[in-house]
MIDRENKOL-610022 format. One record per residue: residue number from 0; residue in one letter; x, y, z of N, C-alpha, C, O in turn. Coordinates in Angstrom, 1 decimal, padded with zeros to 4 digits. Layout:
BEGIN
    i  aa     n_u     n_v     n_w    ca_u    ca_v    ca_w     c_u     c_v     c_w     o_u     o_v     o_w
  NUM   A       X       Y       Z       X       Y       Z       X       Y       Z       X       Y       Z
...
This chain:
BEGIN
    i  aa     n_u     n_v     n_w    ca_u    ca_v    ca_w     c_u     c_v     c_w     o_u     o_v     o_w
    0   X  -026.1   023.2  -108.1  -024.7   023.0  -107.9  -024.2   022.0  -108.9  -024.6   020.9  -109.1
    1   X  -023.1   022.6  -109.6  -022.2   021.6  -110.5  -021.5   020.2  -110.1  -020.9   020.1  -109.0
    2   X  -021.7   019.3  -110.9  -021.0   017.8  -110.3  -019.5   018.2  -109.8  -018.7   017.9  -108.9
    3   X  -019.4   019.3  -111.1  -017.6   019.4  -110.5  -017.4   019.5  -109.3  -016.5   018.9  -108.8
    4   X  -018.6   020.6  -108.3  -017.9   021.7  -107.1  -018.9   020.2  -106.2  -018.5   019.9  -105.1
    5   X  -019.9   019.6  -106.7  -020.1   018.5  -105.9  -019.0   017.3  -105.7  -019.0   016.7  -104.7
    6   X  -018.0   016.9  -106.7  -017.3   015.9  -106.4  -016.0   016.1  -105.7  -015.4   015.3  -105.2
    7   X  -015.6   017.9  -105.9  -014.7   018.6  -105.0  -014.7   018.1  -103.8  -013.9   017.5  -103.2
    8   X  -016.3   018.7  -103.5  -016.9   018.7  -101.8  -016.4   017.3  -101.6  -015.6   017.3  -100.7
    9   X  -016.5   016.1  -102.2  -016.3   014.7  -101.7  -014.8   014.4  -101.8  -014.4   013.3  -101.3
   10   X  -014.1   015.2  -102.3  -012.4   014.8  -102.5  -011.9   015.5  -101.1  -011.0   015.0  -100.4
   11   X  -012.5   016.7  -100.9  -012.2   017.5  -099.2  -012.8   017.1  -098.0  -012.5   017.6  -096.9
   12   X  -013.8   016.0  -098.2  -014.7   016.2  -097.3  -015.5   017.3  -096.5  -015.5   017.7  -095.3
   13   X  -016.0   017.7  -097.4  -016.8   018.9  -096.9  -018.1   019.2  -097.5  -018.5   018.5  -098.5
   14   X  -018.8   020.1  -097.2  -020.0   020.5  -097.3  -020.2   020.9  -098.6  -019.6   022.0  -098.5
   15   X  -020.7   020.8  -099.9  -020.7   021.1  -101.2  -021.1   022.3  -101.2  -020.7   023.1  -102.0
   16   X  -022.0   022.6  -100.2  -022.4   024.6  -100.4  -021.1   025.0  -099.7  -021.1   026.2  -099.4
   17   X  -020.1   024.5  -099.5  -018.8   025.5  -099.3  -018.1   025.8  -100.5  -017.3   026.8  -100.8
   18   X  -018.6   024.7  -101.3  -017.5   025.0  -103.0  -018.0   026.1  -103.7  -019.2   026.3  -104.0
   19   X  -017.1   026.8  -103.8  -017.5   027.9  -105.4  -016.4   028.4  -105.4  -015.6   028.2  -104.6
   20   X  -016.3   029.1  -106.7  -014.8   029.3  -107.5  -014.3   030.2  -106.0  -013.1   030.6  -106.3
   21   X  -014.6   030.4  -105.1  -013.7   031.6  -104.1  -013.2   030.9  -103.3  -012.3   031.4  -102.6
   22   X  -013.7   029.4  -103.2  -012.9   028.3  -101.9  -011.6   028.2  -101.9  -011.2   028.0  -103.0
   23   X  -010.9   028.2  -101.1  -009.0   028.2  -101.2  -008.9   026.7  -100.9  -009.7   026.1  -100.2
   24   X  -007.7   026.2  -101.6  -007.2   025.1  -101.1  -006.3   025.1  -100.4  -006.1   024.1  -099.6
   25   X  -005.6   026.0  -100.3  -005.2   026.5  -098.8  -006.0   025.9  -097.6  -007.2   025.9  -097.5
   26   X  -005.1   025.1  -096.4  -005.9   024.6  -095.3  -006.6   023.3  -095.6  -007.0   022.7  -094.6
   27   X  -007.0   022.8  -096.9  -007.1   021.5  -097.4  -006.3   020.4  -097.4  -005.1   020.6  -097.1
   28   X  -006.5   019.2  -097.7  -005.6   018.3  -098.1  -005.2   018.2  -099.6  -005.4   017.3  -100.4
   29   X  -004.7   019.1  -099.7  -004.6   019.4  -101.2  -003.0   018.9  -101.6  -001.9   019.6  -101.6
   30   X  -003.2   017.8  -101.7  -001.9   017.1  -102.0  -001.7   016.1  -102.9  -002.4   016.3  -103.9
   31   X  -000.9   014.8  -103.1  -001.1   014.2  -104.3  -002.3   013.9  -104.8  -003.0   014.4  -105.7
   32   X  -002.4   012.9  -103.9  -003.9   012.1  -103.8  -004.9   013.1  -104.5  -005.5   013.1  -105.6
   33   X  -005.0   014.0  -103.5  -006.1   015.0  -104.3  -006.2   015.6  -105.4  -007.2   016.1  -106.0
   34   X  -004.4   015.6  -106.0  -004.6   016.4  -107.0  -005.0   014.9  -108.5  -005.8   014.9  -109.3
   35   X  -004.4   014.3  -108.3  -005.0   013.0  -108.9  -006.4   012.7  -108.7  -007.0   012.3  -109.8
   36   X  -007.1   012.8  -107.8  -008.4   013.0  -107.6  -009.2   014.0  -108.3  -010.2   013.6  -108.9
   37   X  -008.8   015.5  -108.2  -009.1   016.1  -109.2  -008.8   015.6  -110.5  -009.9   015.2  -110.9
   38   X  -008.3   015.4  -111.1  -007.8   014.9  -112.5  -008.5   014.0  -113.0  -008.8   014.1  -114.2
   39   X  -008.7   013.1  -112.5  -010.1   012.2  -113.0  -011.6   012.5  -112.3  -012.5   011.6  -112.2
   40   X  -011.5   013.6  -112.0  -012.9   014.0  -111.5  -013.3   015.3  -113.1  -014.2   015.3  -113.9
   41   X  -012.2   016.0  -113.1  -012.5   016.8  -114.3  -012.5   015.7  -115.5  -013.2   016.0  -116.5
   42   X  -011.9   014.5  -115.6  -012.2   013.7  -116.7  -013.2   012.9  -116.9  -013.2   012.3  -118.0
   43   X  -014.2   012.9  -115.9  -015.2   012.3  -115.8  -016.2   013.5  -116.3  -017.0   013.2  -117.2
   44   X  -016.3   014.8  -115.5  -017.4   015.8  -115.6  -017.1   016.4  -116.8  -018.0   017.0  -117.4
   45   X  -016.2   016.5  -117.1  -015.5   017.3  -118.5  -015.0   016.8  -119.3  -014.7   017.5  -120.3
   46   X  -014.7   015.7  -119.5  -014.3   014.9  -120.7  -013.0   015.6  -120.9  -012.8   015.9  -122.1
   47   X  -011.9   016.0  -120.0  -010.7   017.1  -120.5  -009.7   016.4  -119.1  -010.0   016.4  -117.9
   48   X  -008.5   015.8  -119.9  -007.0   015.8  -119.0  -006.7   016.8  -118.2  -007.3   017.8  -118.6
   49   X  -006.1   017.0  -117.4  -005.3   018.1  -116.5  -004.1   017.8  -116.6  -003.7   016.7  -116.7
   50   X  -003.2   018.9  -116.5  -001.4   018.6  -116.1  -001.7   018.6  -114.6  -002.4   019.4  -114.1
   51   X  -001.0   017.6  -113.8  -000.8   017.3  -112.6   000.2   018.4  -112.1   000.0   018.7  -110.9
   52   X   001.2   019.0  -112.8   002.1   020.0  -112.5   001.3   021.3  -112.1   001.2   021.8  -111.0
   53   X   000.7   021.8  -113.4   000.1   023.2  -113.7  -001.3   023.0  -112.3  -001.5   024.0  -111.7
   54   X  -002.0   021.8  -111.9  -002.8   021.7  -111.4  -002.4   022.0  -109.6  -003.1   022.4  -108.7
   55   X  -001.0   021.6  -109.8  -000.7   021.5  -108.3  -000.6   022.8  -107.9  -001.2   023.3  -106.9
   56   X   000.2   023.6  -108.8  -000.4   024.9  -108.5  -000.8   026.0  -108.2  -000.3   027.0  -107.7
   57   X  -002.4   025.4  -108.6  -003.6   026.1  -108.0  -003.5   026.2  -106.5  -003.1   025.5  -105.6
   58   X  -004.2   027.4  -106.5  -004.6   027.8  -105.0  -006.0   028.1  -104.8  -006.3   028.3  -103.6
   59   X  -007.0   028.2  -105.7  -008.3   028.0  -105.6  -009.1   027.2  -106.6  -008.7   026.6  -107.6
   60   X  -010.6   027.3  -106.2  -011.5   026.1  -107.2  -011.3   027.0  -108.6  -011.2   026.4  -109.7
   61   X  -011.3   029.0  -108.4  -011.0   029.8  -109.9  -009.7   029.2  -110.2  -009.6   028.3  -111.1
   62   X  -009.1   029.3  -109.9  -007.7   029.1  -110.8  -007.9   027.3  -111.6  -007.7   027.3  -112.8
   63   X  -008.2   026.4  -111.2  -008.6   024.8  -111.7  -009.6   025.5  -112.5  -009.0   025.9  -113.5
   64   X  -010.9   026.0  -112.5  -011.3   026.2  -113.6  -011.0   026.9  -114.7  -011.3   026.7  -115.9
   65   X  -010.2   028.2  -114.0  -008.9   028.6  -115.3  -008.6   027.5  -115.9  -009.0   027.2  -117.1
   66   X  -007.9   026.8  -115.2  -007.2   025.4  -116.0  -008.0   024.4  -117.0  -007.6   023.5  -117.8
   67   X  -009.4   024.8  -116.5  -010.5   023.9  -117.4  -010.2   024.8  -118.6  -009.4   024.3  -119.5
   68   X  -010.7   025.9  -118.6  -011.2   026.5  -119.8  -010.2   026.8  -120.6  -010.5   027.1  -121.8
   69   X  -008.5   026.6  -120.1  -007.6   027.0  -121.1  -007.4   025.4  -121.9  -007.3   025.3  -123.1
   70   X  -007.5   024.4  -121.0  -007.9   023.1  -121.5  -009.2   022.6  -123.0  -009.2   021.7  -123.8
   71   X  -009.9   023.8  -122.6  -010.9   023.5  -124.1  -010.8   024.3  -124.8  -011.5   024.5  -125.7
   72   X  -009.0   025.2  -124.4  -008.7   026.0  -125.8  -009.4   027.8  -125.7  -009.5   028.5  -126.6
   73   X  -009.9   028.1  -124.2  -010.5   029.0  -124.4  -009.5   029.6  -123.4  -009.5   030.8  -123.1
C-alpha cells in the first residue's frame, strides 16, 4: 500500500485497505480541514503543491490522483 492511500486512511479515519483510487469522498469528512490535510500530505509523499480549489472538487482518491499527475505535467 502507498503512503499516499496510507495517510488518506489517517485523514478519514479509516481502514487503509479501504483506500484505492475507487474510494468516494462522498460520505467523508471531506471538507476544509481535509482538504488542507490532503495538500500537505501530497507535499510530503510527492514533493508537488495542490490547488485547494481544483482539489475541493474531487469526488474520489482517482480524480486527486488525476490532480497529481496533471501536477507533474503529465
Amino acid at each position: 500500500m502507498s503512503a499516499f492511500y496510507e495517510g488518506l486512511a489517517e485523514i478519514f479515519e479509516i481502514d487503509p485497505a479501504e483506500v484505492d483510487a475507487g474510494f468516494s469522498l462522498e460520505g467523508q469528512n471531506w471538507d476544509s480541514l481535509a482538504i488542507v490535510s490532503v495538500i500537505a500530505l501530497v507535499d510530503e509523499v510527492e514533493n508537488l503543491m495542490l490547488d485547494g480549489a481544483s482539489l475541493a472538487k474531487c469526488g474520489s482518491v482517482a480524480e486527486i490522483e488525476a490532480l497529481i499527475a496533471k501536477a507533474r505535467g503529465g
